[in-house]
GUNU-649911 format. One record per residue: x, y, z of N, C-alpha, C in turn. Coordinates in pm, whole numbers, plus 32768, in hexadecimal, padded with zeros to 4 digits. Example, Ala and Ser with C-alpha at 12.3 -4.5 7.8 and 13.67 -1.06 7.14 Angstrom:
85277DC7830C84CE7E3E830C85287EB6830C;85057F1F82C485577F9682CA850A80038313;
***
This chain:
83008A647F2183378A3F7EA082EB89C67E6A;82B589C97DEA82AA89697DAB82C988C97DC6;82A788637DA482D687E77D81833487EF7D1A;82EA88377CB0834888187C2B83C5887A7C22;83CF88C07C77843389257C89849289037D01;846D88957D6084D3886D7DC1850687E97D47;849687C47D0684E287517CA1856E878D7C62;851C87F27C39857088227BC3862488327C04;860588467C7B868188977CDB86B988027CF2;866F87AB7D2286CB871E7D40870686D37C8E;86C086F97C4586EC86BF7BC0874687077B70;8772878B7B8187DB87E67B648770882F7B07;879488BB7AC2873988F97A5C870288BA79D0;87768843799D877A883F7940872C87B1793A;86BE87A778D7868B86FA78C286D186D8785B;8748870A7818878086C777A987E2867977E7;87FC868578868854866D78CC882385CC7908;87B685C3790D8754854C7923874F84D678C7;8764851E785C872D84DB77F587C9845B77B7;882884F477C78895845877C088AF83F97822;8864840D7879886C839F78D38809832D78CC;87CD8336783C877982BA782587DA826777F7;87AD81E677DE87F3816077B487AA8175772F;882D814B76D287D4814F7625875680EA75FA;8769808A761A86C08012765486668097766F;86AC80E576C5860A814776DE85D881A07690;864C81DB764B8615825275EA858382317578;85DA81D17553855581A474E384DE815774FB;84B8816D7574844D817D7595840982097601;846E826C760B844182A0767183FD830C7653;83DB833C75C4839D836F758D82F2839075B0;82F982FE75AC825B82C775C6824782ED766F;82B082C676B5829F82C47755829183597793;82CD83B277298307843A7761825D847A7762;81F684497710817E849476F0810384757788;80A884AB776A8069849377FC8012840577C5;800783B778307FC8832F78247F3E833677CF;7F0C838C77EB7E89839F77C37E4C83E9775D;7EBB8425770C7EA0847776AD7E71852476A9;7E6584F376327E0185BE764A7D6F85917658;7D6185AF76E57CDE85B8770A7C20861176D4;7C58868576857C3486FA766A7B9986D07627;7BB4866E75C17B04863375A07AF5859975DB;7B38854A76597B2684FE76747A8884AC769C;7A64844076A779E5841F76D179F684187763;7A7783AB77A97A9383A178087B4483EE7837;7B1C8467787A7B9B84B478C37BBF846E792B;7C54845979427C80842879AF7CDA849379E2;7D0C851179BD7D4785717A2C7CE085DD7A79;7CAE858F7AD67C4086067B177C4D86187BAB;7CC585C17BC17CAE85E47C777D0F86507C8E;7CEC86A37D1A7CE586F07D6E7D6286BB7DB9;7DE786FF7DF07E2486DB7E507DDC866D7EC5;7D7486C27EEA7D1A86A37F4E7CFB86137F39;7CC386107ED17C9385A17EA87CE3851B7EA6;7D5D853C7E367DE584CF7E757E1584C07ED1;7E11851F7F4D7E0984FC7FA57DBE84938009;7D51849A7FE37CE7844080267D1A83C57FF3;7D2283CF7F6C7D20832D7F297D9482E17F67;7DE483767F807E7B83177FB27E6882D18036;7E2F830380B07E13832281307DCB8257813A;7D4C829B80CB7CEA823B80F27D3D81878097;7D7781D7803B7DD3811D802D7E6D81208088;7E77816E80CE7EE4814181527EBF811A81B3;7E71817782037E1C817182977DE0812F8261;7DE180B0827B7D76803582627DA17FBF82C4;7DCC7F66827B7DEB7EDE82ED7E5D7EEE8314;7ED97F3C82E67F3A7F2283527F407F7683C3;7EEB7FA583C37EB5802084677E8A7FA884D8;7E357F2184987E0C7EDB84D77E807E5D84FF;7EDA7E9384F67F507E2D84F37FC97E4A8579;7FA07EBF857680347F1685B380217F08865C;7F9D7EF586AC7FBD7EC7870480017E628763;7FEB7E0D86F0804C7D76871680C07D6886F4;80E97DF486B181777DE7868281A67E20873D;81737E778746819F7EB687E181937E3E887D;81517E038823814B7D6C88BA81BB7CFB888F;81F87CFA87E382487CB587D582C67CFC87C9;82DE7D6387E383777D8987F883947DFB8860;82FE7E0D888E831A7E9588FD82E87F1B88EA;82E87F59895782AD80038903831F802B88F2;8364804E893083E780A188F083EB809C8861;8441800A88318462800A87BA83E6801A8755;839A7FE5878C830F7FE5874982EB809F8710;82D580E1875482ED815C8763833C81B986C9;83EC817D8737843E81AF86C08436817F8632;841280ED861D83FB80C18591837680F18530;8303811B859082938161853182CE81EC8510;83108239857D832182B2856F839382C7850C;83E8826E8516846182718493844D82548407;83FB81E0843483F081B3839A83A48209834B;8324825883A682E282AD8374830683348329;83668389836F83F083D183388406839C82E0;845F833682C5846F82F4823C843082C781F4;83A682BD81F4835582AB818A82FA832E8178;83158399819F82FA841781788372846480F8;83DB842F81308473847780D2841884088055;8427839E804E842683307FD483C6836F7F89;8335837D7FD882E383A37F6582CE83FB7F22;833C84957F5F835685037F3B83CA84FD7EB8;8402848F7EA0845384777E4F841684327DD1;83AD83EF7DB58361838E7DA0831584037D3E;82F2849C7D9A82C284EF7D5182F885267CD1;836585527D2783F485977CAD842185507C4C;841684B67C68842E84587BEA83C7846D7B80;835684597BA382DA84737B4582CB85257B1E;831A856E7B6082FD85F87B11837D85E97ABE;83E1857A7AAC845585BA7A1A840D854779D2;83D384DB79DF838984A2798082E884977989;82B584E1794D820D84ED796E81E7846C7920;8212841E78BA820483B5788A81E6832A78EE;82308344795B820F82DE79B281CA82C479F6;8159828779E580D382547A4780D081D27ACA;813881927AC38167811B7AF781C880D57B09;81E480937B7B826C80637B8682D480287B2C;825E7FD07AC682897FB47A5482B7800F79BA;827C807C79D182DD80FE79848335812E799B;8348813D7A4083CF81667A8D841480E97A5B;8408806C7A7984887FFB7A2E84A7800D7991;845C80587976848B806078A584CD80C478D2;84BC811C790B853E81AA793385A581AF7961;85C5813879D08610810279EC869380B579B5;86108050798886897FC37930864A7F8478E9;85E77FD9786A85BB7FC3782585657F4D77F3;853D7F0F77A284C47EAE778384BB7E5677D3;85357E0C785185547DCB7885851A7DF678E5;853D7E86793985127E9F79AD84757EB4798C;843C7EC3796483A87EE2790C836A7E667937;83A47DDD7925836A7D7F7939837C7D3379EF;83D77D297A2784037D337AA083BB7D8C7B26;83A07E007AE383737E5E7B2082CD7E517B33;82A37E1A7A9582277E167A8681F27D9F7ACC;82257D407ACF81FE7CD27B2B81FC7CCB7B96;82407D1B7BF282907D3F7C6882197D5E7C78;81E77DD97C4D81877E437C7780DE7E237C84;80DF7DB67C0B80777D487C10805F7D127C9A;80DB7CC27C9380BC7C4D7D02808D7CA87D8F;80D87D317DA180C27D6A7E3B80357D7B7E3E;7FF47DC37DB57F857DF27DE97F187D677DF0;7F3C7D0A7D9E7EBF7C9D7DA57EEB7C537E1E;7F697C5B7E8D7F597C3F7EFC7F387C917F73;7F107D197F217EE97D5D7F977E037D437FA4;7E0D7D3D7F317D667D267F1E7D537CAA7F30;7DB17C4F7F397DA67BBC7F697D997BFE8034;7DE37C2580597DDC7C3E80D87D547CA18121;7D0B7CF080C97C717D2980C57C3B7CBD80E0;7C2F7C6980917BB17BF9807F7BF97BA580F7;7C7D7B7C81377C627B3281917C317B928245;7C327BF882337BFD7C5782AA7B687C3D829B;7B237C7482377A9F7C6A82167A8A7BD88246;7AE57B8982247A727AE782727A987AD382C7;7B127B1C833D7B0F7B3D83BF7A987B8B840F;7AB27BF683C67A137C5E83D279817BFB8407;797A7BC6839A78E87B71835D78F47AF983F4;796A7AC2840C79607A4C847279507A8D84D6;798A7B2984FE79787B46857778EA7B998582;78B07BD2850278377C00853D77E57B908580;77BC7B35850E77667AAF84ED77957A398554;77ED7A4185B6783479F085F37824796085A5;7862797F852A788278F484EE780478AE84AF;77BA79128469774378ED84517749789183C5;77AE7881837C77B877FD834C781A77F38303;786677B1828378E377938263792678078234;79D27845826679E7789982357A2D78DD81C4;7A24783881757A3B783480CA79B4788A80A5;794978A480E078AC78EE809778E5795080AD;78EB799A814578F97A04813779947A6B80F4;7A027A0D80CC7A677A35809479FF7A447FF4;79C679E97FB679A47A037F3479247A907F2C;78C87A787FA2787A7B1F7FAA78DB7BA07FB3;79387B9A7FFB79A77C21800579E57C487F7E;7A1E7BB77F2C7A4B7BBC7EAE79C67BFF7E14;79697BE37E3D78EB7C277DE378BD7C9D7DFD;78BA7CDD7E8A78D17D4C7EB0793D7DA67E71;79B57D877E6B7A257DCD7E587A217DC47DB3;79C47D767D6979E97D567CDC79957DF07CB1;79387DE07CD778BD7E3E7CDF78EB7EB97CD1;791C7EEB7D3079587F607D8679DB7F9B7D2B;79EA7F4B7CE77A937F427CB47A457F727C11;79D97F537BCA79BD7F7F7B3D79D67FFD7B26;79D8806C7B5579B781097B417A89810B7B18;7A6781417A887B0681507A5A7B5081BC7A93;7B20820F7AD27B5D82907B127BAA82857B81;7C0E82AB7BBB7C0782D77C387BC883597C79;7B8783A67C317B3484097C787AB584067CB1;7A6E83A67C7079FA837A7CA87A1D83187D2B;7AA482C57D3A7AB3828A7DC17AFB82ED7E22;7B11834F7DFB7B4A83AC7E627AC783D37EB8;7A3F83E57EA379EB83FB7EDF79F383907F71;7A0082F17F0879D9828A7F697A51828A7FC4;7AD382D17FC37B2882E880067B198313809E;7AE5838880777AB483D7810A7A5F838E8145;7A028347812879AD82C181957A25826381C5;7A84823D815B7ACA81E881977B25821481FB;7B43828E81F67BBB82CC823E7B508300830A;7AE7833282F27A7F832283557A76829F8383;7A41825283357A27819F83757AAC819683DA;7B1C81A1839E7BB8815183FC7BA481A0848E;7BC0822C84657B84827E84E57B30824D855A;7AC7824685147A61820B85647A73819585C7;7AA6815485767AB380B485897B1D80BD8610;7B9580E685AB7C0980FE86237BEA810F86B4;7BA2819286A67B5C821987267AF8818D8790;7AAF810387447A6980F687997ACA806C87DB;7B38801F87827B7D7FBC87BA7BCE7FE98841;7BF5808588007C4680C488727BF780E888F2;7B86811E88FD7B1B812B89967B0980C78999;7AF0807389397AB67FD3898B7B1E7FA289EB;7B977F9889BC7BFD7F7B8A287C297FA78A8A;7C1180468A7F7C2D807B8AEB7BC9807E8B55;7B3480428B2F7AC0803F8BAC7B057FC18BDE;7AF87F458B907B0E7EE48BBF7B9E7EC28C24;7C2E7ED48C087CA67F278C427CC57E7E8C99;7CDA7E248C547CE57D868C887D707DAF8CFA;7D407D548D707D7C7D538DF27E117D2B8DDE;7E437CF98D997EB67C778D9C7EFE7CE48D35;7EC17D448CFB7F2F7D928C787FCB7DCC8CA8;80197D6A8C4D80AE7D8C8C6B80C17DBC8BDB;81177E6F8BFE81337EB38B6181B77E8C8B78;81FE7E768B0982967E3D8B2D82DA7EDE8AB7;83647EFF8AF983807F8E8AB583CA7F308A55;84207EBB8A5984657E8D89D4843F7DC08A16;842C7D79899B843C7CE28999848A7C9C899D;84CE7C2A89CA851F7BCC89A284DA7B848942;84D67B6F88BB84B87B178857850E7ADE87E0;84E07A8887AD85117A4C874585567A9B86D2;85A47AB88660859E7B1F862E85067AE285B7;85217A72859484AF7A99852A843A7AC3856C;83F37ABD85B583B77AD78614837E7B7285F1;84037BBD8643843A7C51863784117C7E8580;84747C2E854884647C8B848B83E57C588466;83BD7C0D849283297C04845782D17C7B84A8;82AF7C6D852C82AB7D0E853B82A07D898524;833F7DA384CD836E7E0A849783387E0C83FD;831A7DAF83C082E07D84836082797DEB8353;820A7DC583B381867E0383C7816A7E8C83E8;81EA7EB9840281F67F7783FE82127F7C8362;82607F45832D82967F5982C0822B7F638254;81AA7EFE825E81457EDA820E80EF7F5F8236;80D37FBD829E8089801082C680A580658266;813980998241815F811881E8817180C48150;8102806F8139811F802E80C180E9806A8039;80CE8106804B8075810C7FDF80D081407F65;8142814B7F71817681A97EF8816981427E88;813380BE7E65815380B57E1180E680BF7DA8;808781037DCE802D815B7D6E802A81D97D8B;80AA82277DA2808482A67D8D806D82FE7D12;80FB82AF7CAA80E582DD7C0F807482C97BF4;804882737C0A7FAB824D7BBE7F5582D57C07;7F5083197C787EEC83547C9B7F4283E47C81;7FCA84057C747FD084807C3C7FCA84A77BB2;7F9184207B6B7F97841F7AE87EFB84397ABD;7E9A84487AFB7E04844C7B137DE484FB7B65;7E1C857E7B767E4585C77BD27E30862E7B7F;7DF7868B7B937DE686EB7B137E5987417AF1;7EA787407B857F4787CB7B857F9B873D7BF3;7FC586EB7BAD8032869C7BD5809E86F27C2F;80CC878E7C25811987D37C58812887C87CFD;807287BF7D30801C87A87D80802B87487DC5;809A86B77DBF806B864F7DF380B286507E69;813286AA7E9F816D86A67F3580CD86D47F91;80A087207F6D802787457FB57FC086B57FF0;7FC2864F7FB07F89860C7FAE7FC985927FF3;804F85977FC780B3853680108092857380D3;80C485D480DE80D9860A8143804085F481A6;7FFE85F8816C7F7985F681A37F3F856481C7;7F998507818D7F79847081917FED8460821F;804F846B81F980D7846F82538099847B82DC;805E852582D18041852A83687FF984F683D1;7F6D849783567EEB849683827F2083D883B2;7F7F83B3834E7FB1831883987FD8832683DB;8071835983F680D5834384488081837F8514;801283DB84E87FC083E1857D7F9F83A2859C;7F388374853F7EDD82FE85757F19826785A6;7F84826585267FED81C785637FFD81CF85EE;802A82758621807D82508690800782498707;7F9782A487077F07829787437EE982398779;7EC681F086FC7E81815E87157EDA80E1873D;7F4E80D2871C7F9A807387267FF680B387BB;7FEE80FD87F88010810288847F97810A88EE;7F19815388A07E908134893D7E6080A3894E;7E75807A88A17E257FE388957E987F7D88FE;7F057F8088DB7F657F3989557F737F6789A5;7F547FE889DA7F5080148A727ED07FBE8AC6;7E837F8E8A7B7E0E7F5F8AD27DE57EC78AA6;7E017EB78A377E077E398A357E647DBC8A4C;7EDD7DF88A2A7F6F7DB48A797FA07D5D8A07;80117CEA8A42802C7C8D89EE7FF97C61897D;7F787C3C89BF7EEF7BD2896F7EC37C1388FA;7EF37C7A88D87EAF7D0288677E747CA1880A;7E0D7C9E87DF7DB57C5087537E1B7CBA86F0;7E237C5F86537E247C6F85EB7DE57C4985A2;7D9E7C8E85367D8A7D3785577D327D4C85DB;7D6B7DE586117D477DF586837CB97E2586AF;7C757E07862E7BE97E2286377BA47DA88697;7C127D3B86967BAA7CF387087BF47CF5879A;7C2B7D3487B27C827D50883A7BF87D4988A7;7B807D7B886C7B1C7D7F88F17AD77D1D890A;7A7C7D36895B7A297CBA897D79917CC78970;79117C79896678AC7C6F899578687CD188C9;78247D3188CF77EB7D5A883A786D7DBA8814;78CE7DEC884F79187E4C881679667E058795;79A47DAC878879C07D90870D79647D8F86B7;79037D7D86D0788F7D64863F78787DE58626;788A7E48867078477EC9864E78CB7EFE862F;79347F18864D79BB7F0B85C179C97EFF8577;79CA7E79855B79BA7E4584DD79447E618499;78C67E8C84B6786C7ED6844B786E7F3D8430;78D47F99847C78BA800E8453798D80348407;79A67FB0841F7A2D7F9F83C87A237F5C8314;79837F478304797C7EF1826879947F2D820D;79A380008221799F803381997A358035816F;7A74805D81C87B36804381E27B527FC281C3;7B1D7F5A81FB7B327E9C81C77B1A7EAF813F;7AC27EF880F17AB07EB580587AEB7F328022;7AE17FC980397B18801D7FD47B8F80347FC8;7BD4803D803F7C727FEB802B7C877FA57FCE;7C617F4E7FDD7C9C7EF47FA07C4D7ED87EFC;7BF47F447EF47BC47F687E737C277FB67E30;7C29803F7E487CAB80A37E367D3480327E09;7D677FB07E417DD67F727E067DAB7F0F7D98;7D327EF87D7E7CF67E987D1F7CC37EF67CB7;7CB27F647CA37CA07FD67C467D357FFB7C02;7DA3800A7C717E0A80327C2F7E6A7FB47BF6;7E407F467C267E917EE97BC97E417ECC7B66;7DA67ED17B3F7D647EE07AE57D897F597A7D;7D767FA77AA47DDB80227A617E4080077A31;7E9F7FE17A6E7F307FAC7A127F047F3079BA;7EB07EE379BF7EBC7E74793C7E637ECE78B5;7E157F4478AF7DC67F4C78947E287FED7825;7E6D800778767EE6806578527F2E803477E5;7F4D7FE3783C7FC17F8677E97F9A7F2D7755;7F1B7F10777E7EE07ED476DD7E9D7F467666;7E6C7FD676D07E1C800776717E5A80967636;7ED9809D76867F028131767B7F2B816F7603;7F1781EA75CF7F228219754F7EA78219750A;7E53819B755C7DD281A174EC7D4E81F47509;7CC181ED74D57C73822D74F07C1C81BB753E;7C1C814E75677C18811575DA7BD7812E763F;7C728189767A7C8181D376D67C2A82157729;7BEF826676987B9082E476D77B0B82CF7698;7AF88235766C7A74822B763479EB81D17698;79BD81FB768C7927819F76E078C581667695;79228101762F78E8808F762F78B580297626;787C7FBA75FD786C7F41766479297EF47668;79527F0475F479C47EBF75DC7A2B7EDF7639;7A457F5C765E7A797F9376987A717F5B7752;79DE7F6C776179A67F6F77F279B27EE777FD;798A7E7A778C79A37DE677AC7A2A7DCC77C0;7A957E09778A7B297DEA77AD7B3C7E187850;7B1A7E72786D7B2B7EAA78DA7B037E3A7946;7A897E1679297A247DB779837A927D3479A9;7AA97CFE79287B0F7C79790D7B737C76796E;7BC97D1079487C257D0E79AA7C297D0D7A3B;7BC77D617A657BBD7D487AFF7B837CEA7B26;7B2F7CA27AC47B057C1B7B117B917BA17B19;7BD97B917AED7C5E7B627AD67C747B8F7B3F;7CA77C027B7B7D0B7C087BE37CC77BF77C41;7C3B7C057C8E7C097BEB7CEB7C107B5E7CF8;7C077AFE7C787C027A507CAA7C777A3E7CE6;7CD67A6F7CA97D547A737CD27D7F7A867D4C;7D437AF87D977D547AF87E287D167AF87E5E;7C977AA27E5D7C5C7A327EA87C9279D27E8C;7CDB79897E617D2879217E677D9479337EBF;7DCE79997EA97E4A79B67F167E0B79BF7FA0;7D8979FF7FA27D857A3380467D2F79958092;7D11793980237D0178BC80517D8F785E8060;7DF9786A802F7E5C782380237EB0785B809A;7EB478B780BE7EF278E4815C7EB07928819D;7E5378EF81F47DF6794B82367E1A795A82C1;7E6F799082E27E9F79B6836F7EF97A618340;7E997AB883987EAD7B49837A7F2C7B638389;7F777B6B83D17FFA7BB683E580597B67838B;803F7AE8837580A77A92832F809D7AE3824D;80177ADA82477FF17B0B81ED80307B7281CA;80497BF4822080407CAD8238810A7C87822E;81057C3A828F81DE7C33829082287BE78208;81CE7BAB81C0820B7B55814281EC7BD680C6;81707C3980C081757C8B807C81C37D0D8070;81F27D34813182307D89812082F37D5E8107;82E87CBD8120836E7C87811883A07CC38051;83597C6E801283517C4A7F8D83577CC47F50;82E17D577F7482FF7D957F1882C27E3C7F64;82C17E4E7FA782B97ED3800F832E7F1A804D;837B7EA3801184127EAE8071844B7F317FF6;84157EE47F8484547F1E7EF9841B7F977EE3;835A7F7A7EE2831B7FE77EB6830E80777F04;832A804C7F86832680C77FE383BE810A8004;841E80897FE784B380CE8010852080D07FDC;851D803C7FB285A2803A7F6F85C8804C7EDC;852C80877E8E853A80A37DFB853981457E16;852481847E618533821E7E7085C282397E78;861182157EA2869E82227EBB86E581E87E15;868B819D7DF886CA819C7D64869C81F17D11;863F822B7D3C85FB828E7CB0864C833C7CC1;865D832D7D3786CB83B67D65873E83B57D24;876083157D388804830E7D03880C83387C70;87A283077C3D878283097B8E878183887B73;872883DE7BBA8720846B7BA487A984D67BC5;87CC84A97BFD886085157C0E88E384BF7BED;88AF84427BBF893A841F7B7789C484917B2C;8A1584757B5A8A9284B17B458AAC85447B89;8A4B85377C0C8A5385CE7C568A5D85A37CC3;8AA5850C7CFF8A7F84EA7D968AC285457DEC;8B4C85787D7C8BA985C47DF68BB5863B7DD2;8B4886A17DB88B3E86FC7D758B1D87887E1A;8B10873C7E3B8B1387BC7ED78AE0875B7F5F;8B0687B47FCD8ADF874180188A70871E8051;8A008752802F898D87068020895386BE7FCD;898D86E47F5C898586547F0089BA85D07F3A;8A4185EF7F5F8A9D85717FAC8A41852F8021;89FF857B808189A7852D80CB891185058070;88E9854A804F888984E87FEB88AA849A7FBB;8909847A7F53895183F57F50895A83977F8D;898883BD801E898F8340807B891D831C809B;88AE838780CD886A835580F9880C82E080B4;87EF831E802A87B282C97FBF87F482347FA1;887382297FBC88A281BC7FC0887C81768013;887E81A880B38855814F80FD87D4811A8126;8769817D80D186F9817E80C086C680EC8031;874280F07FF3873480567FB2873E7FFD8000;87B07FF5806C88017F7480AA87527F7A8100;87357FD3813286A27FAD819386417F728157;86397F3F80D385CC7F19808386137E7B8059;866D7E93804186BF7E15804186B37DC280DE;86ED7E00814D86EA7DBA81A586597D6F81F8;85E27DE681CB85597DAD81DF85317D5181A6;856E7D51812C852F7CEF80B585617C4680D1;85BF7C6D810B86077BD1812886277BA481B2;86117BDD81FF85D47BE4827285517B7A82B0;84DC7BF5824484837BF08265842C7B6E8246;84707B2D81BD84747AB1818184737A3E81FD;85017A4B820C850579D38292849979D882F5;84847A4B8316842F7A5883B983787A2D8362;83847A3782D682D47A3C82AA82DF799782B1;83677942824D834F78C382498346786D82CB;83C178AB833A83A27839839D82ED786F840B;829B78DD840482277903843F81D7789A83A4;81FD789B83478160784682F2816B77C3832C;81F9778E831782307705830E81C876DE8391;81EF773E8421819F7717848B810977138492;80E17788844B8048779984828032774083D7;805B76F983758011768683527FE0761883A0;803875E283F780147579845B7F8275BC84A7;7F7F761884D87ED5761B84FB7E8C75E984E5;7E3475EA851B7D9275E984FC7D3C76158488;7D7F76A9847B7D5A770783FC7DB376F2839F;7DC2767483527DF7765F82BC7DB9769E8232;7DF276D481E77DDB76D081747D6376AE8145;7D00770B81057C8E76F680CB7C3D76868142;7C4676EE81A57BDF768781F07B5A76E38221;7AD3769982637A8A76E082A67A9A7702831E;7AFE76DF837C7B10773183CC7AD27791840A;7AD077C7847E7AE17842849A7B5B78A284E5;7B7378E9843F7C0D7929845B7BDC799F84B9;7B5F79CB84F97B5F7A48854F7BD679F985D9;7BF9798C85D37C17794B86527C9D792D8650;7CDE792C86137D68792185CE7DDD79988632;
***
């Protein structure tokens, strides 16, 4: 069955039935929202609906499987395999239902390209703005967190070959670079290198540890720890399934949007393996001590040869999230117009403007907290909690408003979606405490704030 036909089945037959469930703030604008972001393409200069299931797939894959793959082993040395285990494998389940919902929202409004359109659908001009900032801030702290790997990368190839304010600003010109091409179809190519690179990378941290197989390794099945400790941790699974909050943006770029469970499903499977892969061989052999990211878990050239064959995943990652929040300012200022689909200079110089803006931007951030996991648990505290969980359970509720008790699988969807808020809520504030008292500490370090340092050592 279809996407838009299991939609259609979770949203009842009727969209007139939808529609009174807008807030009047929304109507008079929703006109504009209900149309596709991008217009009629038909004599365009520049088309933006051209990808392939396949293709959104990759893009999705290659901006998820990225750094929080490199995270998840130390979640298993800081709370145990067991739980460690059950929390990738659950949360993963649940961030498969979310983004399957995430779909069905965007097939009763094709108008919506971004989190910040879902808040005008919601709760109108208000949520529009809330939403839009929200959605801002995640992604320019997720490309703030690219550029601080890349000058992890750079210290551990170069063993610290000189200040790592340079090499944070080379990663940031890289990614500016990389980030010009207005499409997402032309980076779906650079996808599949990136989605190979993690592979790679993973495949050699994981034999490296297992030749090496240190004498003293104690696997512990559960921890006694702190709780912030623990939710910060949990944090860093949470940040792994962080990608939904550009999915509108990439089923809005898709040539048959109908298409996009295919693509969900194919991301779903290709994380939730690999999480559990790598983040149980890498702590089977490396133990407690797991490096974050676990690209330096080894010893002697194996990290350097990781990390070089991890640079296309370090920058296109985190390109793919500096394209799509580029995309939303670029949406948002130019939409309706011919702009849009024109090439140019005026056009291409706005484009330029904007992504150079958000890249200063997070190089400033990934200099202002440069300690990885603290970084990865304050982003997924703040707004992963929302974008991956606890705004799906609201967008369900929205959609079958006034049918919760309409049979009894509606009645358990209901609940579940409810409690699928309280889990986004409870991460979110949670995860807060356990990010402030881990910065509060690792400020006192060595590795302060905008320093030269070397954070490979951290």
């Amino acid at each position: 069955m279809a996407l838009d036909e299991k939609a259609g089945a979770r949203r009842g037959d009727s969209s007139d039935e939808e529609k009174n469930f807008q807030a009047p703030a929304v109507k008079s604008v929703l006109s504009k929202e209900s149309e596709d972001p991008f217009g009629n393409e038909e004599h365009a200069e520049v088309k933006y609906r051209t990808m392939a299931w396949w293709q959104a797939g990759m893009i999705m894959i290659a901006e998820t499987i990225s750094l929080g793959i490199l995270s998840l082993p130390s979640v298993l040395a800081a709370i145990g395999m067991v739980p460690g285990i059950i929390l990738i494998l659950g949360l993963g389940i649940l961030a498969t239902y979310t983004g399957y919902v995430i779909g069905q929202f965007k097939l009763a409004y094709p108008g919506v390209h971004n989190m910040a359109d879902a808040g005008m659908v919601l709760l109108g001009p208000i949520g529009r703005e809330v939403f839009g900032i929200a959605q801002m801030l995640f992604l320019v702290f997720v490309m703030g967190s690219h550029i601080l790997t890349f000058s992890i990368m750079m210290n551990t190839i170069t063993e610290h070959g000189t200040c790592t304010i340079v090499f944070a600003i080379v990663g940031t010109v890289i990614s500016i670079i990389c980030t010009l091409p207005r499409t997402l179809h032309k980076v779906s190519y650079l996808a599949v290198a990136s989605f190979i690179s993690i592979i790679a990378a993973v495949l050699i941290t994981m034999i490296g540890v297992g030749i090496e197989k240190p004498g003293h390794l104690v696997v512990d099945a559960t921890v006694h720890t702190k709780f912030s400790d623990a939710f910060l941790a949990t944090t860093n699974i949470v940040f792994a399934y962080a990608g939904h909050v550009a999915f509108f943006s990439f089923i809005s770029e898709m040539k048959e949007p109908q298409t996009y469970a295919k693509a969900l499903y194919l991301l779903q499977g290709a994380d939730v393996g690999m999480y559990l892969i790598a983040a149980i061989v890498t702590y089977r052999y490396a133990g407690p001590d797991v490096a974050s990211p676990a690209l330096g878990s080894t010893s002697g050239i194996l990290p350097k040869l990781a990390y070089g064959i991890a640079i296309p995943t370090i920058v296109i990652a985190g390109v793919i999230n500096g394209h799509v929040a580029a995309k939303y300012c670029y949406v948002r200022l130019f939409r309706g117009t011919d702009r849009m689909s024109k090439r140019s200079w005026g056009s291409l110089g706005r484009w330029i403007i904007i992504v150079l803006l958000l890249w200063i931007v997070a190089w400033i951030i990934a200099e202002a907290i440069p300690v990885f996991n603290d970084l990865l648990g304050l982003i997924s505290a703040l707004f992963a909690s929302w974008f991956t969980y606890g705004l799906s359970g609201v967008f369900w509720l929205f959609l079958n408003k006034g049918r919760y008790r309409e049979n009894k699988r509606k009645m358990f969807l209901t609940v579940l979606n409810t409690v699928i808020f309280f889990i986004g809520l409870t991460i979110c504030v949670a995860g807060l405490y356990a990010s402030g008292i881990a910065i509060a500490a690792d400020a006192k370090s060595n590795s302060g704030s905008f320093s030269c340092a070397n954070n490979a050592e951290v």
